[in-house]
C-alpha positions as CSV (number, residue, x, y, z in Angstrom):
1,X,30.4,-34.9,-3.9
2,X,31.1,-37.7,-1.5
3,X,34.2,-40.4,-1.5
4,X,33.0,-43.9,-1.8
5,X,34.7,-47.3,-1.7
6,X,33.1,-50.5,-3.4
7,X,34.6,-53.6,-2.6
8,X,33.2,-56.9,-4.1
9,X,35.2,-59.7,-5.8
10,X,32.6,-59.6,-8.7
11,X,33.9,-57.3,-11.3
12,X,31.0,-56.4,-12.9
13,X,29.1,-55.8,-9.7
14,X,31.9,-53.4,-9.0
15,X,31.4,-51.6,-12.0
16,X,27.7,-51.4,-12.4
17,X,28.0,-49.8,-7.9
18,X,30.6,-47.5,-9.5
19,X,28.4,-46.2,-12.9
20,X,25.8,-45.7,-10.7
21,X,27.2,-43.5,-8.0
22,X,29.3,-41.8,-10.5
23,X,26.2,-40.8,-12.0
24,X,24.8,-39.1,-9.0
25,X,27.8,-36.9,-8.5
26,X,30.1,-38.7,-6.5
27,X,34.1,-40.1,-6.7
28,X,34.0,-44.0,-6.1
29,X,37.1,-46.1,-6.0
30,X,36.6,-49.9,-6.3
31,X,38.5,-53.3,-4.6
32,X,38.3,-56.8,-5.0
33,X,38.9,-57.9,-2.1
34,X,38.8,-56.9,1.9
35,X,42.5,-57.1,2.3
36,X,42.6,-54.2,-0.9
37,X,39.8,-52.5,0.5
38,X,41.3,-51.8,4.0
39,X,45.0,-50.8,2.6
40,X,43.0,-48.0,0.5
41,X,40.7,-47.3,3.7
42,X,44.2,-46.5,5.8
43,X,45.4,-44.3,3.4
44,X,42.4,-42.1,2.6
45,X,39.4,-41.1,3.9
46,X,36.1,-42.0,2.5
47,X,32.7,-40.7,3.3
48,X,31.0,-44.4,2.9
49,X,31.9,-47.7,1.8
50,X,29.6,-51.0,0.6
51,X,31.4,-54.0,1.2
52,X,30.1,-57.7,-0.4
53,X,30.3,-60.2,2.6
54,X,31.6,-63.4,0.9
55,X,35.5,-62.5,-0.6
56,X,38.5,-64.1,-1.2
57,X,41.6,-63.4,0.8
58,X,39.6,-61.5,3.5
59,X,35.6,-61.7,3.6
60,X,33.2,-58.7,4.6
61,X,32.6,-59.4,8.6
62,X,36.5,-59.7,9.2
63,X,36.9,-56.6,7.3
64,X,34.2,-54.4,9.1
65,X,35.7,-55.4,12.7
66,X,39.3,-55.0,10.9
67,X,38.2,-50.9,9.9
68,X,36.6,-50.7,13.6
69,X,39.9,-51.8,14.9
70,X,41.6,-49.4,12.5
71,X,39.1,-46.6,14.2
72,X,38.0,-45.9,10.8
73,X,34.6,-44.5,11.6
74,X,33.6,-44.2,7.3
75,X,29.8,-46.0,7.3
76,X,29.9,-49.2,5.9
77,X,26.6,-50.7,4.3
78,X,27.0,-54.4,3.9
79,X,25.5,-56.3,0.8
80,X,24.9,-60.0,0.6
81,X,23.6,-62.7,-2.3
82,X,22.5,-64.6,0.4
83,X,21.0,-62.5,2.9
84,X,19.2,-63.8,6.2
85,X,17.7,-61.8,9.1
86,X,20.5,-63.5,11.5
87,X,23.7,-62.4,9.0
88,X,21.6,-58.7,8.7
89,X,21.2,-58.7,12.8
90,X,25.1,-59.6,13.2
91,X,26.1,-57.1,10.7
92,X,24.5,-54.1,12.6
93,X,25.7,-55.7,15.7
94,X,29.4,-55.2,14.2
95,X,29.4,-51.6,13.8
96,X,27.5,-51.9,10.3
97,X,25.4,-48.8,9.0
98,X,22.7,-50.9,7.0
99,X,23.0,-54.2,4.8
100,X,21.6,-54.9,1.0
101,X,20.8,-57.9,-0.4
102,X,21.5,-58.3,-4.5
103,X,20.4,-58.0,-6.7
104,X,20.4,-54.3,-5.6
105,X,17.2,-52.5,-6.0
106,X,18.0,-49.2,-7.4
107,X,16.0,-47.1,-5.0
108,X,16.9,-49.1,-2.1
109,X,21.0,-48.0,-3.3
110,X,20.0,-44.5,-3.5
111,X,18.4,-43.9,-0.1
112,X,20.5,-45.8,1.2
113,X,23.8,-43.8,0.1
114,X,22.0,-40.4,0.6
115,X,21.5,-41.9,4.4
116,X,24.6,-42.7,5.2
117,X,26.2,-39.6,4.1
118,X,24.2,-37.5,6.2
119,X,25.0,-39.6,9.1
120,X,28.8,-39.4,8.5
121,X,28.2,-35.1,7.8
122,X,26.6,-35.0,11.4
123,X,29.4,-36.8,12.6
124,X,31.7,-34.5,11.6
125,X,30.0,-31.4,12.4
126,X,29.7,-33.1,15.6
127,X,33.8,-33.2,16.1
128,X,34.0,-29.8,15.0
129,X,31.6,-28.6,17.5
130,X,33.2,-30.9,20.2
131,X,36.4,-29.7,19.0
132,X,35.0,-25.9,19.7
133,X,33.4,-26.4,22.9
134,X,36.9,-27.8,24.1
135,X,39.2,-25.3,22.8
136,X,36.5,-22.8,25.1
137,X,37.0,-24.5,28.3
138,X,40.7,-24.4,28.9
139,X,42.7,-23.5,31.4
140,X,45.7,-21.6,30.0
141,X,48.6,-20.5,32.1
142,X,51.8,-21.6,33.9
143,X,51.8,-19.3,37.0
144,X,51.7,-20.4,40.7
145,X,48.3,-19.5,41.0
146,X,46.3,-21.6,38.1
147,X,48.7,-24.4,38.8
148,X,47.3,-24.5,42.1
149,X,43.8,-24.6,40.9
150,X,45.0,-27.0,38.2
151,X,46.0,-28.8,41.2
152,X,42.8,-28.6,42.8
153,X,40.9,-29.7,39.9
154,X,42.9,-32.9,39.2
155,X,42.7,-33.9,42.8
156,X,38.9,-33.5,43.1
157,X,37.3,-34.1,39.7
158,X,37.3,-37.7,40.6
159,X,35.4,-37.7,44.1
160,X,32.2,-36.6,44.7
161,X,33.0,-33.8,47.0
162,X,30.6,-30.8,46.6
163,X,32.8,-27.7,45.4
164,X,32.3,-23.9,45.5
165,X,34.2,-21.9,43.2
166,X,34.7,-18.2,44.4
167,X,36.8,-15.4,42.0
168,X,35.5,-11.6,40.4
169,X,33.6,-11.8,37.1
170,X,35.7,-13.0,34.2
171,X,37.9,-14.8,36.1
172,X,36.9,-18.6,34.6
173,X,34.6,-20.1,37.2
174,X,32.6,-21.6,34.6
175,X,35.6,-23.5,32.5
176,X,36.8,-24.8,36.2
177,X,33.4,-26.4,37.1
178,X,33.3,-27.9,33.6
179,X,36.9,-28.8,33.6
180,X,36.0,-30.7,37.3
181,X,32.6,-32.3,35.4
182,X,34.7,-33.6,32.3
183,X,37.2,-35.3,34.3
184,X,34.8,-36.7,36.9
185,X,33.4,-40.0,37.1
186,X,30.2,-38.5,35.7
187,X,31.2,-37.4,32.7
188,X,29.3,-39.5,30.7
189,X,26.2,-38.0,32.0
190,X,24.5,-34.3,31.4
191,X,26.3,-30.7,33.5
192,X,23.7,-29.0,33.9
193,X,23.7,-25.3,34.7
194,X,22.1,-22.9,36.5
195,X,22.3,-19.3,36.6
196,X,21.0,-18.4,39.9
197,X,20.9,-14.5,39.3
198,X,19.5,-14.7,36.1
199,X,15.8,-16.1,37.3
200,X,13.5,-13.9,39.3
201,X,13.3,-15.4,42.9
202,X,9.8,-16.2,42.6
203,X,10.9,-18.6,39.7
204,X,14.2,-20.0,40.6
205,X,12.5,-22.6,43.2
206,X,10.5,-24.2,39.9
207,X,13.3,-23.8,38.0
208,X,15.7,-26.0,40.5
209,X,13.2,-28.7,42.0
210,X,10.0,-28.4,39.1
211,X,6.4,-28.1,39.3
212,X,3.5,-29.9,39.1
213,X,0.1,-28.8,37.1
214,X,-1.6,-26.1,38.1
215,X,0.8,-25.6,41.1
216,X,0.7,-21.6,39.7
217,X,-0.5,-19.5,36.9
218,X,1.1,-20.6,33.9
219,X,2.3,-24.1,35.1
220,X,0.4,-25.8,32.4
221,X,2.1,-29.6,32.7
222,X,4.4,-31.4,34.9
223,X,7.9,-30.8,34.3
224,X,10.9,-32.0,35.9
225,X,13.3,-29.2,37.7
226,X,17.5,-28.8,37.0
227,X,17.8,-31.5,40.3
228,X,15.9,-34.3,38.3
229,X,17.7,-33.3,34.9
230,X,21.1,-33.5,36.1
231,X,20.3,-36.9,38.2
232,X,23.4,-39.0,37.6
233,X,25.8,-36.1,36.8
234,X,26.3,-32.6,38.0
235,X,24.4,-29.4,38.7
236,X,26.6,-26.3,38.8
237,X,24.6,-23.4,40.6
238,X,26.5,-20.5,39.3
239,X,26.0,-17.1,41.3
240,X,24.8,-19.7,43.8
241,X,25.0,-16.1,46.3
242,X,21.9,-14.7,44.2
243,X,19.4,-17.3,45.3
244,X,16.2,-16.3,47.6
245,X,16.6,-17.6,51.4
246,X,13.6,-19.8,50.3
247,X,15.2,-21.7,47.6
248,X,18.4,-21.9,49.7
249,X,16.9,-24.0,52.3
250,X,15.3,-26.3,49.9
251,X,18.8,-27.1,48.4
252,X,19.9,-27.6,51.8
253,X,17.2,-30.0,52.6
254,X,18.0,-31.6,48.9
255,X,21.6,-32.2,49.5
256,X,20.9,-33.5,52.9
257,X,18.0,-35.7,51.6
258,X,19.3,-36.5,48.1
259,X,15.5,-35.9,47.0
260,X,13.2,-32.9,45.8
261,X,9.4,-32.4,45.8
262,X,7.9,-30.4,43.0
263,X,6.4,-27.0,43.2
264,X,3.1,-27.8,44.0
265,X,3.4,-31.8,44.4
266,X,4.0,-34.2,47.8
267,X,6.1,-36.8,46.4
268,X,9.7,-36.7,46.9
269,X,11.8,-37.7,44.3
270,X,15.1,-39.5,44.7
271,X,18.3,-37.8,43.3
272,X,21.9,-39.0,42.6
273,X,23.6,-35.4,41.5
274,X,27.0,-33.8,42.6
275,X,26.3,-30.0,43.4
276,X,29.4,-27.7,42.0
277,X,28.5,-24.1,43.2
278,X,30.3,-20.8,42.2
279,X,29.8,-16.9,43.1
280,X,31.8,-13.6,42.8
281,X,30.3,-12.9,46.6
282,X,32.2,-13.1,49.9
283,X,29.7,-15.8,51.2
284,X,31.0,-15.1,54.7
285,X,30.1,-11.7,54.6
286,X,26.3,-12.3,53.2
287,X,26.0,-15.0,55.9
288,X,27.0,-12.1,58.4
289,X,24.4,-9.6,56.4
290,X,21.8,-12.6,56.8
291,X,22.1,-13.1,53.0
292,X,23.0,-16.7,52.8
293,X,22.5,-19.4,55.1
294,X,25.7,-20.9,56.9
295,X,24.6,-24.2,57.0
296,X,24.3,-24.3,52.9
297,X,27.6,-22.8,52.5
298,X,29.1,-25.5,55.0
299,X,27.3,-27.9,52.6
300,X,28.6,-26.4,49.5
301,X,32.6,-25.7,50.5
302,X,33.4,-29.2,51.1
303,X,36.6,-28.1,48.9
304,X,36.8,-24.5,47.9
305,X,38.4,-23.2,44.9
306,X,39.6,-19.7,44.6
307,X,39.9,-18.8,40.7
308,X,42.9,-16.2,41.0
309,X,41.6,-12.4,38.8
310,X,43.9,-11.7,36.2
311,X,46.2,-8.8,38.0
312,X,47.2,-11.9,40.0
313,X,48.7,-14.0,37.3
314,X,49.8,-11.9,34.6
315,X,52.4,-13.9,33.6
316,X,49.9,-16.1,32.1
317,X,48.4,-13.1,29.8
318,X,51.0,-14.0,26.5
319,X,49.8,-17.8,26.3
320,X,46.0,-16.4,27.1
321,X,46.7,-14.1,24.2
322,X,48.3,-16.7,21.9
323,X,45.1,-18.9,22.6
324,X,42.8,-16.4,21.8
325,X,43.9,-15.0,19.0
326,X,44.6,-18.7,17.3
327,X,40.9,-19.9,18.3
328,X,39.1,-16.0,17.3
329,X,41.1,-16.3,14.1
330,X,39.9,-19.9,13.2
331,X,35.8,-18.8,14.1
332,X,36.2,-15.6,12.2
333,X,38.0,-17.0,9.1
334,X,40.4,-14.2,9.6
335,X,44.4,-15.2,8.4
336,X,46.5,-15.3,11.4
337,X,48.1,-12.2,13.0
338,X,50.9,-12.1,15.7
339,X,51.0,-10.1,18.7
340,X,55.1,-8.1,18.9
341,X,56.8,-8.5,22.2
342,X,55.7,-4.2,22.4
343,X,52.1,-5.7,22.1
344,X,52.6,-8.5,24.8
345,X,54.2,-6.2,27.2
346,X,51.4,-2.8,26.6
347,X,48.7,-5.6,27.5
348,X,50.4,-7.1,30.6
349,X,50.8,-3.5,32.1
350,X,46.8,-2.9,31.8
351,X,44.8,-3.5,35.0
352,X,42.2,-5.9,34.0
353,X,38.9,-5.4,35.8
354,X,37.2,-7.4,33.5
355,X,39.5,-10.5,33.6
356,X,40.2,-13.4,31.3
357,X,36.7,-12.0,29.6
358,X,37.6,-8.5,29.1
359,X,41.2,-9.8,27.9
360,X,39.5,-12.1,25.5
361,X,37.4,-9.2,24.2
362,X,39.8,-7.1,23.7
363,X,42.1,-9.6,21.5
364,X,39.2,-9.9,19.5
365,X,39.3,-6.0,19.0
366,X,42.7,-5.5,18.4
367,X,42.2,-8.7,15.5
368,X,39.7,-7.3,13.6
369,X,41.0,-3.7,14.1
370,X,44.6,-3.9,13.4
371,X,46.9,-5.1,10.9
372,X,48.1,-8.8,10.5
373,X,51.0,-8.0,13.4
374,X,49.7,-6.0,16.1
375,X,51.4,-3.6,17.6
376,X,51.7,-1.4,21.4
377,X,50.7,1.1,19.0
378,X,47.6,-0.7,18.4
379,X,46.7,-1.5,21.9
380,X,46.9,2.0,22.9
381,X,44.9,2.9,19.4
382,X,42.3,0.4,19.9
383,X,42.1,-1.5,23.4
């Protein structure tokens, strides 16, 4: 069952809207005018609103830029006696989901409504799983050491410097290259990843610069590599140390080029991406084994960033726990627990080889495990 508001300054208009949608299940509330209709709109939520045009007081048009203004996102559907294609056109330009012109054709009411709902439902399961994705990529802590990166991060994001983002597993590489991506200048355009030890060597060069037909067995079509998809925004090469001595000098010769050529293809193709890079690997110690070319990792370490491991910032292990155990209670539908100051202090005493990601798991455990306040007793028991 939906919320819907009908304004018109026709009372029987009003009415007949109402019986109709009433019929099909849903609450409707009515207003005579624009200046009624937006007091109600302030001080509810509705899923959808159809607004007449001409009214007293405060007509249709000045009310859909006044609920814009308001940042009251509810889908409004415009209806009109005397509808033209220029007063449609001008609607939509104003933020206006569709527009109906009377008398209303039934059908044309029902479609309609069913279509605007499903646009505001995917807009709201599209806050929730923007909502989700941000409460992931945090960086929680106080200590010296995640300030400093904190630090880092705020003095970088906005540049275009090439950054490579060294720590153990676990430690948060990930959320710091995002972090740096969402507060760049190219946020507005795609990070895309790459997981450099996760594709076989003989793949990884398709993969980052794409192929063209026939170029090998299986390459049944053209298709565009990570370098093209991220054009305008960022690629982040994670385990960047894992990639084949091959596909390491073609990323040199792309970052010194700003262009690829395709698996299989001649044409070089102009690219426009920031490079963020990030491994668990001493990179001067593989360029010493003959593992990694020095002149890519000069490339790559314009800044470097150093994600401290968690044995180095324990301090921050109660506000990682508090996090945790608020966002794994909200995904799992679980009532809140607490964690007792015995609790707190048994997990700051564990050496975490595993990191934030061991820590996180962990939490989880010792949530579903124990009772709603958890306990040292507990964490011995069941960490």
């Amino acid at each position: 069952m939906a919320k819907i508001l009908v304004i018109d300054d026709e009372r029987a208009i009003r009415n007949t809207l109402k019986e109709i949608l009433e019929m099909e299940s849903h609450e409707v509330e009515t207003a005579e005018n624009g200046r009624i209709a937006l007091d109600k709109a302030k001080q509810q939520q509705f899923d959808l609103i159809f607004s007449d045009i001409k009214m007293p007081e405060m007509d249709g048009m000045e009310l859909l830029t006044a609920l814009r203004e308001a940042e009251i996102d509810s889908p409004v559907v415009m209806i009109s006696g005397h509808g033209t294609i220029e007063t449609a056109v001008e609607c939509i330009k104003k933020g206006a989901f569709d527009f109906i012109i009377k008398p209303i054709d039934l059908n044309r009411l029902l479609i309609t409504t069913k279509n605007a709902l499903e646009k505001k439902t995917l807009q709201r399961s599209a806050k929730v799983l923007t909502k989700k994705v941000s409460s992931k990529y945090q960086m929680i802590g106080e200590s010296p050491a995640i300030q400093h990166v904190r630090d880092l991060i705020n003095k970088v994001a906005p540049t275009d410097a090439r950054v490579l983002i060294t720590g153990e597993n676990g430690t948060g590489k990930e959320v710091v290259a995002r972090l740096i991506h969402a507060q760049s200048n190219r946020s507005a355009a795609a990070l895309v990843e790459v997981n450099c030890a996760a594709i076989p060597s003989e793949l990884i060069e398709s993969e980052l610069f794409g192929h063209v037909k026939g170029s090998f067995t299986g390459a049944i079509k053209d298709k565009a590599g990570k370098f093209e998809q991220a054009d305008g925004g960022t690629l982040f090469l994670d385990e960047v140390g894992d990639m084949s001595l091959s596909a390491q000098a073609k990323v040199l010769r792309a970052l010194q080029e700003n262009e690829v050529t395709r698996v299989g293809g001649d044409k070089a193709i102009k690219v426009n991406v920031r490079v963020l890079a990030a491994t668990n690997k001493d990179l001067k110690k593989e360029i010493e084994a003959g593992n990694f070319r020095e002149d890519l990792f000069h490339r790559l370490s314009v800044i470097p960033i150093h994600v401290p491991a968690l044995r180095d910032r324990k301090e921050d292990i109660p506000l990682l726990v508090e996090h945790f155990c608020a966002l794994i209670c909200s995904e799992q539908c679980i009532a809140p627990k607490t964690f007792d100051q015995s609790a707190m202090e048994a997990l700051q005493k564990r050496d975490w080889t595993g990191n934030i990601r061991e820590l996180r798991n962990v939490v989880e455990r010792l949530i579903i495990l124990s009772g709603s306040t958890i306990t040292a007793s507990d964490v011995n028991n069941f960490a």
